[in-house]
N, C-alpha and C positions, 0 to 999 in steps of 0.2 A: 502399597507404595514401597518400594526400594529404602530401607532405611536410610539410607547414605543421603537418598534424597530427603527425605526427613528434614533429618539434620540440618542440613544445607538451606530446605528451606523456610526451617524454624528461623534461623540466623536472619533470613531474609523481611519475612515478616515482621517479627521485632527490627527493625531496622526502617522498612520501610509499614508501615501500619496504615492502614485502611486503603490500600491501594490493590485494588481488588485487579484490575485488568493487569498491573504489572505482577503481582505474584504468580498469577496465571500462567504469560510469558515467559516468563523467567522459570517457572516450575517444567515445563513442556520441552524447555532447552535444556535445564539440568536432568530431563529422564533421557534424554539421547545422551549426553556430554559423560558424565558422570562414571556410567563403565566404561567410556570408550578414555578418559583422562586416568581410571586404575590403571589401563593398559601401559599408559604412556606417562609415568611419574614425572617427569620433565616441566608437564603442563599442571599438575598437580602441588610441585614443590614451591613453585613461581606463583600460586594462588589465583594464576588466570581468571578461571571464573569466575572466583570472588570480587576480581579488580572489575570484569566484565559488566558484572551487576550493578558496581556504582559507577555515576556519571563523573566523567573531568568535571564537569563545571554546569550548577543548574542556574538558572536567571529567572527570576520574577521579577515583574515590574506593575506599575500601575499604568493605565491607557484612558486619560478624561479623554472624552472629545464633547462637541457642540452638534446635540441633533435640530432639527430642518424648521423648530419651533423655540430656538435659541438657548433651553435648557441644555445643563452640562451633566455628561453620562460617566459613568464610569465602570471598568471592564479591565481584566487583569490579565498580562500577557507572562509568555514562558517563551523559555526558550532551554531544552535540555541538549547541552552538547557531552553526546556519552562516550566515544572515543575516537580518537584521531590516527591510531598506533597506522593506520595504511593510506591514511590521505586526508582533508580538511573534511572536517564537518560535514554529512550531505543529509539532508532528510527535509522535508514539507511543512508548511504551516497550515496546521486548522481552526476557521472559524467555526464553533459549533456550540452555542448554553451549555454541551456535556462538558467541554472542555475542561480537564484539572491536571492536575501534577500526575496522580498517578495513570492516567492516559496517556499525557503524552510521554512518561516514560518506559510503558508498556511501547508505544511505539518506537520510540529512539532505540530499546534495547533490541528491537527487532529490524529495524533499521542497519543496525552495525552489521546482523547476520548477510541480510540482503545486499549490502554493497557491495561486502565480502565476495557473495557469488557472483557477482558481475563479470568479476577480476580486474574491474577497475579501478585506479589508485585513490576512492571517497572512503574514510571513516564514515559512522552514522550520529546522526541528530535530530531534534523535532520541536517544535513552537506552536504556536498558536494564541488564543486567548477564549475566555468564555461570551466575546459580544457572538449575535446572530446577524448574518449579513441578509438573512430573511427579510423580505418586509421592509427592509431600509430605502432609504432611494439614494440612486448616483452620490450626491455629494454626501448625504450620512456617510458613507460608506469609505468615499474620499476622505473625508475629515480622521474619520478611526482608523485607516492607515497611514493618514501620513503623521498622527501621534504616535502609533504603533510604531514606524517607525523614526521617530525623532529618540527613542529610546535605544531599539534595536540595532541602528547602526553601530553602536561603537564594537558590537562583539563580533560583528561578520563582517569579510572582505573575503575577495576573490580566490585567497590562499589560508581562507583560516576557516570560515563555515558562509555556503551557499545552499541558502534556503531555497525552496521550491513552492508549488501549492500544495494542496491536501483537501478535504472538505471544505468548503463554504469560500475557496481561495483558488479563481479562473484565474483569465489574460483578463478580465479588469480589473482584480484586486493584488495581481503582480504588477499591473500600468502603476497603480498608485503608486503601490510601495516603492518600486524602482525610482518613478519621479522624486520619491523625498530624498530616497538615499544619493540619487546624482545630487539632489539641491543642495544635501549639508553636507557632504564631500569632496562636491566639486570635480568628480571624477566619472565615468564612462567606462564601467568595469565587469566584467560576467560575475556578478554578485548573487545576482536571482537567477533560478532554472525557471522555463515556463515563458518566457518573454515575447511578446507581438515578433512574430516575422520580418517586421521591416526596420525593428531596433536589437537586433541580437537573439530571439529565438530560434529553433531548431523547428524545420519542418519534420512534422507528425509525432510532434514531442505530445500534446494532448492526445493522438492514439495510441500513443506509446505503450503504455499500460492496459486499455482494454486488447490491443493488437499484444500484446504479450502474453499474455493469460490464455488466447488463444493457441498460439503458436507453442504454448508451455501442453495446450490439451493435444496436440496434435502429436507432440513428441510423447509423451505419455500412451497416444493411441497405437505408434507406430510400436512400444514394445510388444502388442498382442495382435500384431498383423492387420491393425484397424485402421480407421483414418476420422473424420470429422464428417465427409459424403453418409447425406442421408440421415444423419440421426436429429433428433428431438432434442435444442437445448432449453433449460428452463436458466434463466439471466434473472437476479435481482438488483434493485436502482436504475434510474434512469437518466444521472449523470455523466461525466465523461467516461468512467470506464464504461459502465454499462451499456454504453451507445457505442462505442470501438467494437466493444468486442460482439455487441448483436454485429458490427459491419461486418468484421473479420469472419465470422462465423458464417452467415450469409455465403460472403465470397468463398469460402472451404467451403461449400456446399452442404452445412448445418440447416436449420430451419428452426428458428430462435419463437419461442410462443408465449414469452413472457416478458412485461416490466413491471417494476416497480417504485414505489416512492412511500417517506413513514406514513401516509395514510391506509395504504393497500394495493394490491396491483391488481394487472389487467391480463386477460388469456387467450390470445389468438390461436386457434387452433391451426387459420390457415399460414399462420408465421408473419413474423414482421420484417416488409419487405422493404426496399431501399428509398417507398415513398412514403411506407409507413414511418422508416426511422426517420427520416426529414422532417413528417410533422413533430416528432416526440425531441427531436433536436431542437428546434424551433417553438416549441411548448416549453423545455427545461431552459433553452440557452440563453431566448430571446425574452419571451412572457415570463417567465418565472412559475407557471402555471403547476396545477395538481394533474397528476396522471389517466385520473379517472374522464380529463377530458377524449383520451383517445378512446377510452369504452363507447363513450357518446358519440363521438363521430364513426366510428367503425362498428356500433352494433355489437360489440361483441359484452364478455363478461367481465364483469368490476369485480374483486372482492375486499369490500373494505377491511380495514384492519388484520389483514390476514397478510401469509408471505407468500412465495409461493411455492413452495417443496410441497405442496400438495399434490401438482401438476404431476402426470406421470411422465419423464423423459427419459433420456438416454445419457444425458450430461446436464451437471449440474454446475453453474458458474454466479458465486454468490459475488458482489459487486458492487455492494450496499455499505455496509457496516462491521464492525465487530459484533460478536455473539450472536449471530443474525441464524446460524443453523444450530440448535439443540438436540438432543441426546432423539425425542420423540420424531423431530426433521430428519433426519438421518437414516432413523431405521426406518423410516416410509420410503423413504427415496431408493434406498436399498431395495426393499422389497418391490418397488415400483419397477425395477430392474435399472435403476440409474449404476452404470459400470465407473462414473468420470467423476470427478469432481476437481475443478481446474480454480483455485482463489483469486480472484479480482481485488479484493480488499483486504486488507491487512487482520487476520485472527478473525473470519466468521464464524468457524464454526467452533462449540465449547471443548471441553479437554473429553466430554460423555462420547458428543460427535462424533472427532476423532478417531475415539476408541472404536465405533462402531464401524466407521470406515476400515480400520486397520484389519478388525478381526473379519471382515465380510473380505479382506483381498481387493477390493476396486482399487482402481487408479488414483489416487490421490494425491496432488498437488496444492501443499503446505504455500500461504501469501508469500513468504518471505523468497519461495523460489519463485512461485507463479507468476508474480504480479510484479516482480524485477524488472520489468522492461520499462517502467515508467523512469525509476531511478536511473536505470544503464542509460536511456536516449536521455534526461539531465546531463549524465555525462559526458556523453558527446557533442550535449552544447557547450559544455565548460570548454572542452576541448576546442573546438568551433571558435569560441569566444577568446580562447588566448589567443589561436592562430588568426585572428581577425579575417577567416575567412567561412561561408556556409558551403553544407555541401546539399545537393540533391535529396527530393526527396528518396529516389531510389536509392542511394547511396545510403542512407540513414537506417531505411527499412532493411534495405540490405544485412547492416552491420547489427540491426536489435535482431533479427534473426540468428545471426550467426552467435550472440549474447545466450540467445532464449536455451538453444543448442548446447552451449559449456556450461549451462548452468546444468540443464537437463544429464550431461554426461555427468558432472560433477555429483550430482543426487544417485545415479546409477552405482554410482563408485562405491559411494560411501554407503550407500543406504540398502545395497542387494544382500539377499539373508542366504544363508546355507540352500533352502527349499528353492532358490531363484527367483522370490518374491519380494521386489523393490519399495522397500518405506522409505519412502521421499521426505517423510518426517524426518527422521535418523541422518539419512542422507544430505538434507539441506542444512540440520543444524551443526553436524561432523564439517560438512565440506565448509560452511562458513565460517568456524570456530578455527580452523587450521590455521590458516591465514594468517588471521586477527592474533591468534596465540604465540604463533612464531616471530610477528614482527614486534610483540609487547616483550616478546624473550630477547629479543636481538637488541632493543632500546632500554636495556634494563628495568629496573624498580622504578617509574615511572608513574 
């Protein structure tokens, strides 16, 4: 390691201790950042990086509610807003047991990068809490948001941080929270991204991000004269991204042979087609069910407990989790002849991964560029939502295309090496750092 980075992120660790996902983060930004801020003393003197890594302002809170057998539960909420230097607050809430501080500020500080690439006017943020909306029913679920939010109103509004979903947080666990926040406000505001269609949502805002990750692999295929026609993708989860972007994928002419869920996934060889996804939409959306149902009705392979980078494809689109590709994932997938690797989810694969992606030359697209397109169509509802008007679906898809495109050139920019070999790593965290650094220098000591 770079001693500078060392340094840097000795400082970081004592500061922030046992937050293992954000030193991670932050260690991954400071190897791209670091020679490229010697260069440029400016961002060096101003201590950008350093202000980067701590949050404006972190929020914990307590969240009782009343579950379905009148006992009172209790479940602890966050909200990390890490900086605002280029527009209000943007980033998702998770419900997930993993949930903790240093998660979701592994996320917010990855967040800031990502909105940065947009080029849209959102700072980054992130929230959640450690209840599971698993296993709850409708009104549990009701109940713990609208405690959730009887707290969290007072820190968001329309011009100051707009939260969105993230794990374990659809259109019904946006319905609630929205309902409380109109109730104790009194207001009618684009507060939440993610919203029902017929009260201020943005059509194909839930494909957003799997339909981005896509469009992110296709612009990555097009530097080596390829395209998405015909190849083998392997997809992990089988939530909203990873149901987009099997669609997306499909429609490009991919043939998607995998999902997944934490128990195990499932391996069609002859690809999951448009009645396939239906039922696994309709399995995750509706039932809440486990995955291994589609093994059972399609005859095909279950493998429990397992992921699936075993699969041999062509592209790889993890979709799932953080840490979800390891150092041994990687080099199989490699060797399997996987050229793509397109992120759906925020940090799947470890810093080993990575490494192995870099030095083998594949194509590789970092979350923070890849998976952009869920935050950018956010934007466009906020957008949407001031001008109190919607626009088309094709209008929307339209505009996250044309998003997925400047973020793509922007990673080419920053991230092409002497050899004419593009790390999209370098690229995404350079091209997102500029931005964010220039407007914290123009707002002074802040």
């Amino acid at each position: 390691m770079d001693p500078r980075v060392q340094q840097f992120m000795a400082i970081i660790k004592a500061r922030n201790p046992g937050e293992n996902e954000f030193h991670q983060a932050v260690q991954e930004v400071a190897e791209s950042l670091i020679p490229f801020i010697e260069e440029n003393p400016k961002y060096k003197h101003a201590k950008i990086l350093e202000r980067i890594a701590e949050p404006e302002r972190t929020i914990i809170f307590r969240v009782p509610w009343l579950d379905d057998k009148g006992e009172v539960q209790i479940n602890r909420g966050f909200r990390i807003e890490m900086n605002s230097a280029i527009g209000p607050y943007k980033g998702g809430l998770r419900l997930h047991p993993t949930v903790n501080l240093g998660i979701l500020k592994f996320l917010a500080f990855e967040q800031v990068f990502k909105n940065s690439l947009t080029t849209l006017p959102m700072g980054g943020g992130k929230g959640g809490s450690d209840f599971d909306p698993k296993g709850k029913s409708d009104n549990e679920v009701m109940r713990f948001c609208q405690s959730f939010m009887s707290e969290l109103f007072r820190h968001i509004g329309a011009d100051t941080d707009i939260p969105a979903g993230d794990i374990g947080v659809g259109g019904r666990e946006i319905g609630f929270l929205f309902g409380q926040y109109k109730r104790l406000k009194n207001e009618f505001t684009g507060v939440l991204t993610g919203k029902g269609i017929e009260w201020g949502g943005s059509l194909i805002r839930p494909e957003a991000t799997g339909y981005g990750a896509t469009y992110f692999a296709q612009e990555m295929l097009t530097t080596r004269g390829d395209s998405l026609k015909g190849k083998v993708v392997c997809i992990s989860g089988s939530g909203n991204v990873a149901q987009f972007a099997s669609e997306k994928v499909a429609e490009l002419g991919g043939k998607v042979v995998t999902s997944s869920d934490s128990n195990g996934f499932i391996y069609d060889p002859k690809g999951i087609d448009c009645d396939k996804l239906k039922f696994i939409m309709e399995l995750k959306n509706e039932r809440r069910g486990r995955i291994k149902e589609y093994a059972d009705k399609y005859g095909v392979e279950y493998f429990e407990g397992k992921r699936p980078w075993i699969i041999k494809c062509d592209i790889a689109m993890p979709c799932a989790t953080q840490n979800e590709i390891n150092e041994g994932d990687a080099k199989l997938l490699v060797k399997n002849g996987c050229n793509c690797v397109s992120e759906g989810s925020n940090m799947p694969s470890t810093p080993e991964a990575v490494q192995v992606f870099l030095n083998a030359q594949i194509l590789y697209g970092p979350g923070k560029a890849a998976n952009a397109g869920g935050v950018a169509t956010s934007g466009l509802e906020m957008t949407q939502n001031s001008m109190r008007l919607p626009w088309s679906r094709e209008e929307v898809d339209e505009k996250l295309q044309t998003i997925m495109k400047n973020i793509h050139k922007t990673c080419v920019k920053y991230g092409t090496k002497e050899s004419g070999f593009i790390n999209y790593v370098d690229g995404a965290n350079i091209g997102g750092f500029v931005k964010v650094a220039n407007a914290m220098i123009a707002q002074g000591v802040v």
